[in-house]
N, C-alpha and C positions, 0 to 999 in steps of 0.2 A: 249591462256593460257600464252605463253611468253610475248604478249602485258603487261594481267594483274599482270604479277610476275614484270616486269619491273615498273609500275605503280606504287605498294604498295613499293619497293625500293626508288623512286624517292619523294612519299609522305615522305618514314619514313627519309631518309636525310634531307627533310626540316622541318620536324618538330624535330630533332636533332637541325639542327642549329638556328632554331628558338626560340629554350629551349638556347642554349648558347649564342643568340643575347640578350636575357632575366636579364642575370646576370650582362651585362653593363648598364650604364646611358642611355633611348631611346633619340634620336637625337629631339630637341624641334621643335613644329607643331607653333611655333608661335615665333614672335621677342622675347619675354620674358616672365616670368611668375614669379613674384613675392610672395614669403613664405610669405604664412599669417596664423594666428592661427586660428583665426575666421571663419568658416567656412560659415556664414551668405552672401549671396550672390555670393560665391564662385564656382571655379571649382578645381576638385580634380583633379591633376596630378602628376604623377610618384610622390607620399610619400608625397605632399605637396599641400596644397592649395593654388590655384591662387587668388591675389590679383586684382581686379579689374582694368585694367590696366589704366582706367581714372583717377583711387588716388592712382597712383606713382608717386613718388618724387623722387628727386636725391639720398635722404638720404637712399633708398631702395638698392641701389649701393654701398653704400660707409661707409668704415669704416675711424674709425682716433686712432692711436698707435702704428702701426705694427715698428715704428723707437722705442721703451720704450722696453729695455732689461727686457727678461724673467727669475724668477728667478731660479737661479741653486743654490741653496744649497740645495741640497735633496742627495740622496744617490748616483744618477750614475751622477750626475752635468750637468745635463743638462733639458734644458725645450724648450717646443715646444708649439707657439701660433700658433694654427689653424684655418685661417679662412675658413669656412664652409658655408654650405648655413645653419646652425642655428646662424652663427652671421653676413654674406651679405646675408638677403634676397633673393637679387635679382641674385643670385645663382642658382637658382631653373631651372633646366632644360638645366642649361649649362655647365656641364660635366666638372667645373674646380672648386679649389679649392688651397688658397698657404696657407705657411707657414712658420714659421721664426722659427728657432729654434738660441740658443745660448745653449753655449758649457766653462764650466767655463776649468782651464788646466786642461787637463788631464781626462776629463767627457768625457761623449759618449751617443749617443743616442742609446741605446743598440738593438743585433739584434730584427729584426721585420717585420714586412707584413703588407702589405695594401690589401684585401681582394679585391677593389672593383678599384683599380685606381695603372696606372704605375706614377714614380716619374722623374723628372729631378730637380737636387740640384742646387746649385750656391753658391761658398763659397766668405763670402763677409768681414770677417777679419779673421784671423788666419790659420793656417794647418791641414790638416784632414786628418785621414786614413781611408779610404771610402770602400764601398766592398759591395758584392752580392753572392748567393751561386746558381745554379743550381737547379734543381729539379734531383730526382732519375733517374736512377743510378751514375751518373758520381756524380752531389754535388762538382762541379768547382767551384772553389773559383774568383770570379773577383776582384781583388781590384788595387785602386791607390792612392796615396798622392796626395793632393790637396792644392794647395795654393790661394790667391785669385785671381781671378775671375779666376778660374775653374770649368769648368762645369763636371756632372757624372751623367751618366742615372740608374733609379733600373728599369728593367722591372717589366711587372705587376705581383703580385703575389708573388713575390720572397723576400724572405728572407733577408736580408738587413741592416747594421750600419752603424752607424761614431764614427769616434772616434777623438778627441782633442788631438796633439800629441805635442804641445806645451807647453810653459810656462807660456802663457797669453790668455785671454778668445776668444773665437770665435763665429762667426757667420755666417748662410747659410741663403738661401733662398728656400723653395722647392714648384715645381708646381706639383699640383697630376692632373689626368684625370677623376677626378671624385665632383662633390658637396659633395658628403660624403664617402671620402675613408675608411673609418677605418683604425684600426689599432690594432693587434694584436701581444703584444710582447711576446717574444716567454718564458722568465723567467717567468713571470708573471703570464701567460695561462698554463705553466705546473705546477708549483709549490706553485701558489698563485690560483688554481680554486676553486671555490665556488660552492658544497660542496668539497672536494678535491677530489682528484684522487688518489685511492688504491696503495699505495706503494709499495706494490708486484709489482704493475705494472711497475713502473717507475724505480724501481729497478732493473729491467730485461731490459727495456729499453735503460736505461742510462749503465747498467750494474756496477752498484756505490751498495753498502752496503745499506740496508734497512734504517738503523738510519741515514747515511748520508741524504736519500731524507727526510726522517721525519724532519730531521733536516732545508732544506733547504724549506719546506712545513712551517716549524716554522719562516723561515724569512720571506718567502714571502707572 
């Protein structure tokens, strides 16, 4: 009887960790696998169809612009080019993913999470105030100023800015651990959700005045 109670304990731990191996990028069964829309002759893997690996080409690899600043004039001044495996192809199954962002003075890439992939930054002109927060309870603040070529890790998951703390525009470079990290900013997702979100609720949350969130449901 102890045999079998130890058994169904040993099953259910690995099919736990096998649900949370699940929610990473699977580690690729082959050299490459090439995003194709076409699904004609194709194999499905992890979200995307395998191209043919007889008609790849370099072009399947490579992108060209990531050096053509992004523009920042929008409200928080800053923009973020992603490349992904919806613009490298040949992405697909290889658990990476960069990014360039630029940072006009005084813009930020406002807090946010990547769902699906941890980050490492590289700041490659200007100053940055950089930072990560914890998960509950504690909600430690990490942060540090960064000048160039400074590196700063987000773990995965976590919450996450930069901020432009300069006079003159800036730019980083970030690697995610994932083909398709997302991203969820945290303004945006609570104040800007489609249909909205019950203002009583957020109200209580935020612990702000009712019309304040209406109000802020109105900008976003």
């Amino acid at each position: 009887m102890k045999k079998a109670a130890s058994f169904l304990v040993v099953v259910a731990v690995m099919a736990l960790a096998s649900s949370l191996a699940s929610a990473y990028d699977p580690s690729p069964l082959q050299d490459f696998c090439v995003a194709i829309d076409e699904p004609k002759n194709a194999v499905f893997v992890n979200g995307k169809f395998c191209k043919n690996p007889n008609l790849t080409a370099p072009v399947d690899f490579f992108f060209h612009g990531l050096n053509i600043p992004g523009n920042t004039n929008n409200l928080v001044g800053s923009n973020v080019t992603l490349l992904n495996v919806d613009m490298i192809a040949g992405l697909n199954t290889l658990r990476i993913s960069i990014a360039r962002i630029d940072y006009a003075p005084f813009g930020e890439n406002p807090p946010h999470t990547h769902p699906r992939a941890s980050e490492i930054l590289t700041v490659l002109e200007g100053t940055l105030y950089v930072g990560f927060v914890t998960s509950n309870p504690d909600n430690r603040l990490f942060s540090k100023v960064l000048n160039v070529g400074d590196v700063f890790v987000f773990p995965f998951g976590l919450i996450h800015f930069q901020f432009n703390i300069g006079h003159t525009p800036a730019v980083a470079l970030a690697a995610l651990t994932s083909q398709n990290p997302g991203v969820i900013t945290i303004a945006n997702a609570i104040f800007g959700s489609n249909p909205p979100i019950n203002p009583e609720v957020l109200a209580k949350a935020f612990q702000l005045d009712q019309k304040v969130v209406e109000h802020l449901q109105e900008i976003f």
